[in-house]
C-alpha positions as CSV (number, residue, x, y, z in Angstrom):
1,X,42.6,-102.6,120.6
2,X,38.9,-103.0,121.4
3,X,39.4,-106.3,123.0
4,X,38.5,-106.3,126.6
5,X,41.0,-108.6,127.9
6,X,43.6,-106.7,126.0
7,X,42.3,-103.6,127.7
8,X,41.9,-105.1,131.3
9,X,45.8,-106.5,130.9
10,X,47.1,-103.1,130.0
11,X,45.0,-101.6,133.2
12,X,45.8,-104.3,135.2
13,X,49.8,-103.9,135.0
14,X,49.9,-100.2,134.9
15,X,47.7,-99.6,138.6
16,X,50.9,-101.5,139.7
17,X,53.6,-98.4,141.1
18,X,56.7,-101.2,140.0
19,X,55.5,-101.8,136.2
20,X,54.9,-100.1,133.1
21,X,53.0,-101.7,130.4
22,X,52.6,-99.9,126.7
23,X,50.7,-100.8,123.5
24,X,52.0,-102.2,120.4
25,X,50.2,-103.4,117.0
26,X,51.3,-104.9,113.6
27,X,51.7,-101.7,111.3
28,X,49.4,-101.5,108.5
29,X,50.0,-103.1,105.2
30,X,51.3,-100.1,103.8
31,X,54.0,-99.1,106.2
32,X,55.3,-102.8,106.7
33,X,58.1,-102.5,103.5
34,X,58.9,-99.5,104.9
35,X,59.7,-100.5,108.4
36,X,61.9,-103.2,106.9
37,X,63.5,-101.1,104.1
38,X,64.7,-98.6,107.0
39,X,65.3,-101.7,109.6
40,X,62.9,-99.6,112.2
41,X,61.0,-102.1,114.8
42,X,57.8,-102.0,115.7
43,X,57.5,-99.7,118.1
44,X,55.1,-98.8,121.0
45,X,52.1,-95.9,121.1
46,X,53.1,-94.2,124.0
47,X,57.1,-93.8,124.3
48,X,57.4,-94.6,120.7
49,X,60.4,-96.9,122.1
50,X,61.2,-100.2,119.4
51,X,59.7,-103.0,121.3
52,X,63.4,-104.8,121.3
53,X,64.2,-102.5,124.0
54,X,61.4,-103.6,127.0
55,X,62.3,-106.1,128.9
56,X,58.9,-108.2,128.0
57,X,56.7,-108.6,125.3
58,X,53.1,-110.0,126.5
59,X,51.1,-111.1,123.2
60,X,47.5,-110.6,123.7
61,X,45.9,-114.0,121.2
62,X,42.0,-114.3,120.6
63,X,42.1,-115.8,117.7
64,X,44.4,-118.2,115.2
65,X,44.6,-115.9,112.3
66,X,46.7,-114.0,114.0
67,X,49.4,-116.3,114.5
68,X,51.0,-115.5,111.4
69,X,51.1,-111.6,112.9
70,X,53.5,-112.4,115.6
71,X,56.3,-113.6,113.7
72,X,56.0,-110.4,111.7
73,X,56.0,-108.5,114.1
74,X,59.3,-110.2,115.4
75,X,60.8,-110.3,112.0
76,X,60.2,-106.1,111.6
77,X,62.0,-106.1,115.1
78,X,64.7,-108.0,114.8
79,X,63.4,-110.1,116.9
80,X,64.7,-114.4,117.0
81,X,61.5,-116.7,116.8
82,X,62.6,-119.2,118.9
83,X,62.9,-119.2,122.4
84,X,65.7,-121.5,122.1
85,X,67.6,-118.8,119.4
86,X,67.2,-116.0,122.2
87,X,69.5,-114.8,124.2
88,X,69.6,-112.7,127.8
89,X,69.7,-109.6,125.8
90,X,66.1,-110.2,124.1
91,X,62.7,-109.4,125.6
92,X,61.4,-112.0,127.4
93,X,58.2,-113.3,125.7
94,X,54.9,-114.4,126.9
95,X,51.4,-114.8,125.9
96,X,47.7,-115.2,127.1
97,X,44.5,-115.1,125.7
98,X,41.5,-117.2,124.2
99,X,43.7,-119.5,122.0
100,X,46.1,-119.9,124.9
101,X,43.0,-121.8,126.8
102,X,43.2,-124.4,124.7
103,X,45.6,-125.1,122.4
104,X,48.8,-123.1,122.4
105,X,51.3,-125.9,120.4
106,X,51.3,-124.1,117.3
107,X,52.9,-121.3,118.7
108,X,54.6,-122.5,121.9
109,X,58.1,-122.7,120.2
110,X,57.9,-118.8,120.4
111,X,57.1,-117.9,123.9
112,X,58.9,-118.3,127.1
113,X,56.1,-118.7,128.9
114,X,52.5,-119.0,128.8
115,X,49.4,-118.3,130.6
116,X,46.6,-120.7,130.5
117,X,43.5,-119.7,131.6
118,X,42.3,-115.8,133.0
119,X,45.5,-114.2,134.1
120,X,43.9,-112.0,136.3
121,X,45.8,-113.5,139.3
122,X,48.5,-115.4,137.5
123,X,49.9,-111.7,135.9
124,X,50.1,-110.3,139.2
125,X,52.1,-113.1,140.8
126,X,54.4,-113.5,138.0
127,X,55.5,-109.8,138.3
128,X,56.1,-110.2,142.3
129,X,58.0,-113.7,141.5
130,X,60.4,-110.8,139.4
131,X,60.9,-108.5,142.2
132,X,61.0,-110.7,144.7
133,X,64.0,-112.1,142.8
134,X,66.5,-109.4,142.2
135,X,69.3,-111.9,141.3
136,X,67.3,-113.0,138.0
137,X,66.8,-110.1,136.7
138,X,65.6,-109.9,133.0
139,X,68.6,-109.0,131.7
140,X,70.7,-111.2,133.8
141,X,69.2,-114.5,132.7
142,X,70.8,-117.6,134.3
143,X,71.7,-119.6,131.1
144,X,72.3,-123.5,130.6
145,X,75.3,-125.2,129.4
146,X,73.3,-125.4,125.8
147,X,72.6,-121.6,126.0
148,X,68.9,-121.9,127.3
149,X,67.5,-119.2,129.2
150,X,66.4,-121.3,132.5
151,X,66.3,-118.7,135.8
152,X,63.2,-117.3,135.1
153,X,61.4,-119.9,133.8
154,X,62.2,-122.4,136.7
155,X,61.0,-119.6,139.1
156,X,57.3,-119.7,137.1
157,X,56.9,-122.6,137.4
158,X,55.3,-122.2,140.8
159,X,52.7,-120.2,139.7
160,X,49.9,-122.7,138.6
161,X,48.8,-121.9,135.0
162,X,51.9,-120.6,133.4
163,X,53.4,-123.3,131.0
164,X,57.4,-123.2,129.8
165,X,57.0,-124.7,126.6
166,X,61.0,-125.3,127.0
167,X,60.7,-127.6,129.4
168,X,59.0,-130.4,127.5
169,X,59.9,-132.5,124.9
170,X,57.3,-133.8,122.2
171,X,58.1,-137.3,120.6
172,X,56.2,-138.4,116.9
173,X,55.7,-142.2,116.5
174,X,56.2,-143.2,112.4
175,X,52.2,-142.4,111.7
176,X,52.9,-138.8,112.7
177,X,51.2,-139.2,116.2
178,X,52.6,-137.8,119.7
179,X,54.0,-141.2,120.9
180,X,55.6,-139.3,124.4
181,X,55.8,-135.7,126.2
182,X,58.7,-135.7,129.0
183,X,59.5,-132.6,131.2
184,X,63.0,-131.4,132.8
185,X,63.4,-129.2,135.5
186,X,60.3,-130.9,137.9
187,X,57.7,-128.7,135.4
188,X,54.5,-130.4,136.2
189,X,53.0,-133.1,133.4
190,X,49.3,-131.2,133.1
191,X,49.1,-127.2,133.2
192,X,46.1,-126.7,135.0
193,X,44.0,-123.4,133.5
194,X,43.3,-120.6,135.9
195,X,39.7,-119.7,136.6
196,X,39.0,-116.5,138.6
197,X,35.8,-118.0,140.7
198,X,34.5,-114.8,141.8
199,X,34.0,-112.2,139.0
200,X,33.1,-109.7,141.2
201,X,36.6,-109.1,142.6
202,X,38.2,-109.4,138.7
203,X,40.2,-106.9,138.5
204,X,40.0,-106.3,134.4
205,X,37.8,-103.2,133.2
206,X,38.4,-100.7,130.1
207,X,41.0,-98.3,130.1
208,X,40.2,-96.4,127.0
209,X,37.9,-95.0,124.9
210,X,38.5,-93.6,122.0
211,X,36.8,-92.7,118.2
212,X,39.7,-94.5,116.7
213,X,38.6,-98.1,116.9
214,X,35.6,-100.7,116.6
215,X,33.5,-99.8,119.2
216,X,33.8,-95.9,118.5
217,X,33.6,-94.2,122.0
218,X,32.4,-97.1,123.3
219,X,33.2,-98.4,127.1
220,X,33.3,-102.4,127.3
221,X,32.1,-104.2,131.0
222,X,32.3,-107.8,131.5
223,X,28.8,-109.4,133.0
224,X,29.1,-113.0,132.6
225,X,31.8,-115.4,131.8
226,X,31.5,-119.0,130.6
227,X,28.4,-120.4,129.3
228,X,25.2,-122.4,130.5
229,X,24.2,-124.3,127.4
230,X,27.2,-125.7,126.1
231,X,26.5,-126.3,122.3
232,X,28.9,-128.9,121.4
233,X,30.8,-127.4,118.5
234,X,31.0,-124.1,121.0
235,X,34.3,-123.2,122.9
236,X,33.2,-120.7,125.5
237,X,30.3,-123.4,126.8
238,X,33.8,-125.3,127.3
239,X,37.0,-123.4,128.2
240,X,35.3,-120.6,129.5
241,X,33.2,-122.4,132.0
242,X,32.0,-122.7,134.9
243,X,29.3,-120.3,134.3
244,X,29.4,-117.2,136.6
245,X,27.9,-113.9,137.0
246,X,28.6,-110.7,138.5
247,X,25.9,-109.7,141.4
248,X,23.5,-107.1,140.0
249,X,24.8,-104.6,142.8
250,X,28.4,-104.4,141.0
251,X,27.1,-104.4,137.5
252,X,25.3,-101.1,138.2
253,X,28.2,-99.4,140.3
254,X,30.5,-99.8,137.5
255,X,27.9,-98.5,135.3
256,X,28.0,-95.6,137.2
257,X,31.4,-95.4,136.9
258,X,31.9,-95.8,133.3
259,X,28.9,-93.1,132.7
260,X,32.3,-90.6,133.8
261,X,33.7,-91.3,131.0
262,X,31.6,-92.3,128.3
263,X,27.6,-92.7,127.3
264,X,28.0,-95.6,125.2
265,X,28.8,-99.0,127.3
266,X,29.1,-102.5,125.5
267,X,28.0,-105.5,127.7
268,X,29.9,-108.7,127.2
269,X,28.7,-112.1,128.1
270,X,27.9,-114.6,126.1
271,X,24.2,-115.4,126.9
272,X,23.2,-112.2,128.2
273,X,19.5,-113.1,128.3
274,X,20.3,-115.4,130.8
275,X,21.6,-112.5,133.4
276,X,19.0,-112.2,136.1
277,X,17.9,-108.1,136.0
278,X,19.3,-107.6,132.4
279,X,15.8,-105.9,131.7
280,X,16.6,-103.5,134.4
281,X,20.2,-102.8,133.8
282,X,19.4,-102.1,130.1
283,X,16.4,-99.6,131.5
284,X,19.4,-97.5,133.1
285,X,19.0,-94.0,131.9
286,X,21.7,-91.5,130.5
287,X,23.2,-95.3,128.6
288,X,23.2,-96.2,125.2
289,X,23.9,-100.0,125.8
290,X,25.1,-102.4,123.1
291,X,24.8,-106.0,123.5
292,X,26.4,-109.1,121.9
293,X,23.5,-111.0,120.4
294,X,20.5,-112.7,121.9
295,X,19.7,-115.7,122.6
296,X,16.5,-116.9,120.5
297,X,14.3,-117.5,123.4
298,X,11.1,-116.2,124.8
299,X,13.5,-114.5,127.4
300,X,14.9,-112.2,124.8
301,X,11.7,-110.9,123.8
302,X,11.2,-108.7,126.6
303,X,14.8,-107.2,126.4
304,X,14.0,-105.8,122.3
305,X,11.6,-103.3,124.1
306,X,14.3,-101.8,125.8
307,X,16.9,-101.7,122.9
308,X,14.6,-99.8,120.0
309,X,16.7,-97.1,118.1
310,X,19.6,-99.2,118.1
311,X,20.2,-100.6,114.3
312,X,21.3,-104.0,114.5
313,X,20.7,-106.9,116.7
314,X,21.9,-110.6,116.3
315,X,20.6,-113.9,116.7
316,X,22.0,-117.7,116.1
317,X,20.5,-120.3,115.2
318,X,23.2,-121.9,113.8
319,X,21.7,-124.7,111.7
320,X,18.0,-124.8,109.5
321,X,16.5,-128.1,111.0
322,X,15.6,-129.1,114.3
323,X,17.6,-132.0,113.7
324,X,20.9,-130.2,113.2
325,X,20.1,-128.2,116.0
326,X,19.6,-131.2,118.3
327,X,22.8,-132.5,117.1
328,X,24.9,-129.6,118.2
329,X,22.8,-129.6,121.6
330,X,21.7,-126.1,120.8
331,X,18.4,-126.1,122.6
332,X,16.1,-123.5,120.3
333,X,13.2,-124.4,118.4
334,X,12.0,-122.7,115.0
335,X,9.3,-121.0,117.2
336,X,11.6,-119.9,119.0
337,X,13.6,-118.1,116.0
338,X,10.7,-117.0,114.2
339,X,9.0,-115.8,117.7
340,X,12.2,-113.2,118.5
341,X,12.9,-112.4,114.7
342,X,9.3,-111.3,114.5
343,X,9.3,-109.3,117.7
344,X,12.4,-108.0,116.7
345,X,11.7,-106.6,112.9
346,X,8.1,-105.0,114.2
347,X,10.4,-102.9,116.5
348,X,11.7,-100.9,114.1
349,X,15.6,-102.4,114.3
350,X,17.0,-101.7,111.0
351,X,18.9,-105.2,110.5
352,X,18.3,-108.5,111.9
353,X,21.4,-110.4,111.5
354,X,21.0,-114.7,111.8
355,X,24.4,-116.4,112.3
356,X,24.8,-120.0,110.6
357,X,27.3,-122.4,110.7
358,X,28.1,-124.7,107.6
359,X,30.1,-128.0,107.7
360,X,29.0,-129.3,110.9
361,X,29.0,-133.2,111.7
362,X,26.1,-135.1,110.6
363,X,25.1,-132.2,108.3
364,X,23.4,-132.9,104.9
365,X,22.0,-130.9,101.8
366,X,18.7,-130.9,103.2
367,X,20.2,-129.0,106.7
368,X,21.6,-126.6,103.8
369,X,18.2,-125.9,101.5
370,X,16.7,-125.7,105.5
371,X,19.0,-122.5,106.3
372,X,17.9,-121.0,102.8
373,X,14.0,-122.2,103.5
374,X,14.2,-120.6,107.6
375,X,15.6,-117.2,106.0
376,X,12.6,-116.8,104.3
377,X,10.4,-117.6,106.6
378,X,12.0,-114.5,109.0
379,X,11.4,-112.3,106.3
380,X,8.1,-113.2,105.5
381,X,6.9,-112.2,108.5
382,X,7.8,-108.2,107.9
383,X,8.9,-106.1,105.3
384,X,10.5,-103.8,107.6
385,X,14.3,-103.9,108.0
386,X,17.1,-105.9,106.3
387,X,17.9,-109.6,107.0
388,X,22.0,-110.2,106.9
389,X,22.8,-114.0,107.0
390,X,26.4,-114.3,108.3
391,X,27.3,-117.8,107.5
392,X,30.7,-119.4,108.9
393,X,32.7,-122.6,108.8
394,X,32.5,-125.2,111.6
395,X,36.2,-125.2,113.2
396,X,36.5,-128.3,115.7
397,X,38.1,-126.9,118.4
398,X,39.8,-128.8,121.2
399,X,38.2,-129.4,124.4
400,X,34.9,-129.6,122.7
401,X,32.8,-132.4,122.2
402,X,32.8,-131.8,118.8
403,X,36.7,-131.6,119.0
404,X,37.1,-135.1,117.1
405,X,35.3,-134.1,113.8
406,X,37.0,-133.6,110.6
407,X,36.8,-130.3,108.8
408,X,34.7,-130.9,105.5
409,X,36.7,-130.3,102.5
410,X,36.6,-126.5,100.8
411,X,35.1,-127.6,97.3
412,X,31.8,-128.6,99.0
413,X,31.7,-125.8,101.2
414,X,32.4,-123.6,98.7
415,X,28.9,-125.3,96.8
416,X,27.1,-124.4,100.0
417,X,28.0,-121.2,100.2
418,X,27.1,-120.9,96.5
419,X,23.7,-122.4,96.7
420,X,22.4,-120.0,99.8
421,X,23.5,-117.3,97.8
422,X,22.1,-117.8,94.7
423,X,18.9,-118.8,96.7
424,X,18.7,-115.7,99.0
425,X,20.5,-112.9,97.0
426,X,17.9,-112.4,94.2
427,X,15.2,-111.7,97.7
428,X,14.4,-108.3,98.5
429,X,15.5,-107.7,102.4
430,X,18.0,-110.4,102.4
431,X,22.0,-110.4,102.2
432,X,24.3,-113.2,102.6
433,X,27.7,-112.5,104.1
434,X,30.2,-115.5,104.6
435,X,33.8,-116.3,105.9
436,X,35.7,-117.6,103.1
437,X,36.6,-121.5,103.7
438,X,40.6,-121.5,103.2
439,X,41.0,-119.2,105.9
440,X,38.5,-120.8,108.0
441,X,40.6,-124.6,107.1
442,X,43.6,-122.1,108.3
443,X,42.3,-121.5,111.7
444,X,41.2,-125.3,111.7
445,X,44.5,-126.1,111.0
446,X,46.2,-123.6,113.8
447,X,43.3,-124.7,116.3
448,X,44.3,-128.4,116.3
449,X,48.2,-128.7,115.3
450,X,50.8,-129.2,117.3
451,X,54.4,-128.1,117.7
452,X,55.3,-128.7,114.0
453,X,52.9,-126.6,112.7
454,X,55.2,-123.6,113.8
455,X,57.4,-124.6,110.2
456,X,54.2,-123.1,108.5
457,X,54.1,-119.5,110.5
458,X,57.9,-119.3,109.8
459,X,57.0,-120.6,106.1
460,X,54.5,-117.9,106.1
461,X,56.8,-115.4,106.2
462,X,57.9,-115.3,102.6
463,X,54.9,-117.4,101.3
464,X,51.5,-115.2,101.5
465,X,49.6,-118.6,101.0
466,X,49.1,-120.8,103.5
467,X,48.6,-123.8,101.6
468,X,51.5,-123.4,99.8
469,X,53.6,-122.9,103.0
470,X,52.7,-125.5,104.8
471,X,53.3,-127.2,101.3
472,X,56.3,-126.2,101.7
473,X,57.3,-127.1,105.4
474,X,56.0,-130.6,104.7
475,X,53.1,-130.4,106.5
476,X,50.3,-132.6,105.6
477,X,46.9,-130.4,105.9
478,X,44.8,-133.3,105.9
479,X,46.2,-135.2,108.9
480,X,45.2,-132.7,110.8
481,X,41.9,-131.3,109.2
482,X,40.2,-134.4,107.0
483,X,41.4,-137.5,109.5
484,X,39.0,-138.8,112.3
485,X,41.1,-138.5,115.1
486,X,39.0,-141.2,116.8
């Protein structure tokens, strides 16, 4: 619920006098068997009305893991995966989000529509496309000969960035490969994203604050969106892009405004460094501000000043040679790393946390022993404060340079893992944290597949494994995650 854009939809929608928009979530664990033993739907936080009866369901998707979630969510509810196996009587169902940017196949067989790109604008015009059309109401569907739901999907398709996975057809030649993609109903052949140019008129901000979640009491303002350096294995260098700012004037008014509500205000962006006047905004008094992490660069130095007393503050520099780093188009030297981290742990911050990446192309043992040989370095040059490595997988993800890559194969990454751990573990200061590999090959899988990989959500239903389910829908992992697809 922390999630900004989650937030900024839910605001968005309910400062309109002609909608109402509630939350909903996945039940815990725990109360899942009992939501099926007694047939009760999910239901939402505010009414507490079972989410069968709105009239749309908008999925919020950041990230690929979560696919599995929706269908559960729709199988507590009663609810028919398919768009096709819907009828006028369901919700209608759309999505947005980070994954929706780039890749939504997996999951398009679920959705009626889809919105690619920042939905700012998009949201807005689809609800007056409803109103404006009292004939095609929601529950009053135009159907097809076949049964499909047409009315209003044909009426979205004039808003650019919303994509009706119904009106395409995907064709396999006998490798496995999309041989041809044909539309009906004049939808156009390329879905163009959505970009809102102008961030200072973007209308999504926090709506709640609250003890009960991740960012405890904690307000959340956008800064920046989209990236300047572009790493190549990086998505938000890619999809997010162009790079854009809001003017320093705006930043600080709604600042002011959040201070109403709340003392504690997280700024997002993803190079924050970079924001001309960060020193000053982070000098604001009467704000304890958290940031997402720095960028290791002489830059960031002169922001730590203004962040002592906080307890944690990240850095990435994703690979141990300047080789690797070169290769991934990640623009930071080891001066630069060991510059920051040393500013940083004579400050007093109580953790220094490095993120890593393992897997990447071109990588070799030596990169690996360089990661373990760069962590102690950091900590040789204090004894003050803990040093958490958080290493992850490398995920190709489409639209980015590195897009083409094959995932490497979970026995060696699981050796890689093993040897910086048994390296760094038994040194005073220093903890290793990691992502576990089959569930990072799971989001590899989700972040490149295409329509067909949908037989492995619904597998995943009854089959906790995803190995085995996709095992089971006859999917073959390695076509999509071990092949060079070029």
């Amino acid at each position: 619920m922390s999630n900004l854009g989650f937030q900024g939809v839910y605001n968005l929608l309910n400062k309109r006098s002609d909608t109402v928009c509630e939350r909903a979530f996945l039940p815990i664990e725990d109360d899942i068997e009992e939501h099926l033993r007694t047939k009760t739907p999910v239901f939402s936080l505010e009414s507490k009305m079972p989410i069968d009866r709105f009239q749309i369901l908008a999925f919020s998707l950041p990230f690929e893991n979560d696919y599995p979630n929706i269908l559960r969510i729709l199988k507590i509810s009663n609810i028919p995966f398919c768009s096709n196996e819907r009828n006028k009587y369901h919700p209608l169902l759309i999505a947005g989000g980070a994954c929706m940017f780039f890749n939504p196949e997996p999951v398009a067989p679920l959705f009626d529509l889809v919105f690619i790109g920042e939905a700012e604008d998009s949201i807005n015009e689809f609800i007056e496309i409803l109103n404006s059309n009292p004939k095609i109401g929601l529950y009053d569907r135009q159907m097809s000969e076949d049964g499909h739901k047409k009315g209003i999907e044909k009426l979205a398709l004039d808003i650019k960035g919303v994509y009706v996975p119904d009106f395409y057809k995907i064709n396999y030649d006998q490798n496995g490969a999309i041989s041809e993609r044909t539309s009906s109903y004049n939808a156009p052949p390329i879905i163009e994203r959505r970009c809102v140019m102008d961030l200072n008129s973007s209308p999504i901000s926090h709506a709640i604050v609250t003890p009960e979640t991740e960012f405890a009491n904690m307000s959340l303002m956008e800064i920046m969106r989209g990236c300047p350096w572009k790493c190549r294995f990086c998505m938000v260098g890619h999809v997010f892009n162009p790079h854009r700012r809001k003017a320093f004037d705006v930043v600080v008014r709604e600042i002011e405004d959040l201070q109403k509500t709340s003392k504690r205000i997280g700024l997002i962006g993803p190079s924050l460094s970079d924001y001309p006047g960060i020193e000053d905004i982070l000098k604001i008094k009467g704000v304890d501000f958290s940031i997402t992490s720095l960028r290791a660069s002489p830059k960031s130095e002169v922001l730590i000043e203004t962040m002592k007393g906080h307890k944690s503050i990240s850095i990435a520099p994703e690979a141990g040679t300047e080789r690797l780093r070169k290769a991934i188009d990640k623009k930071i030297t080891e001066n630069d790393i060991l510059g920051i981290s040393g500013t940083i742990l004579s400050s007093g911050i109580e953790s220094l946390r490095l993120y890593f990446i393992i897997g990447l192309p071109t990588e070799t043992a030596d990169d690996i022993s360089a990661i373990v040989e760069l962590a102690k370095k950091v900590r040789s040059l204090s004894d003050k404060g803990t040093i958490i490595l958080s290493v992850n997988t490398f995920v190709p993800k489409p639209f980015t340079p590195f897009q083409w890559h094959p995932m490497e194969p979970l026995g060696s990454l699981k050796n890689k893992l093993k040897f910086i751990k048994k390296s760094l573990n038994v040194i005073k200061g220093i903890r290793v944290f990691h992502d576990l590999p089959k569930y990072a090959q799971m989001q590899g899988l989700f972040a490149v597949g295409d329509r067909r990989i949908m037989k492995v959500l619904s597998a995943m239903i009854d089959i906790d494994n995803w190995q085995k389910a996709a095992l089971s829908a006859g999917i073959d992992i390695d076509y999509y995650l071990s092949r060079k697809k070029r």
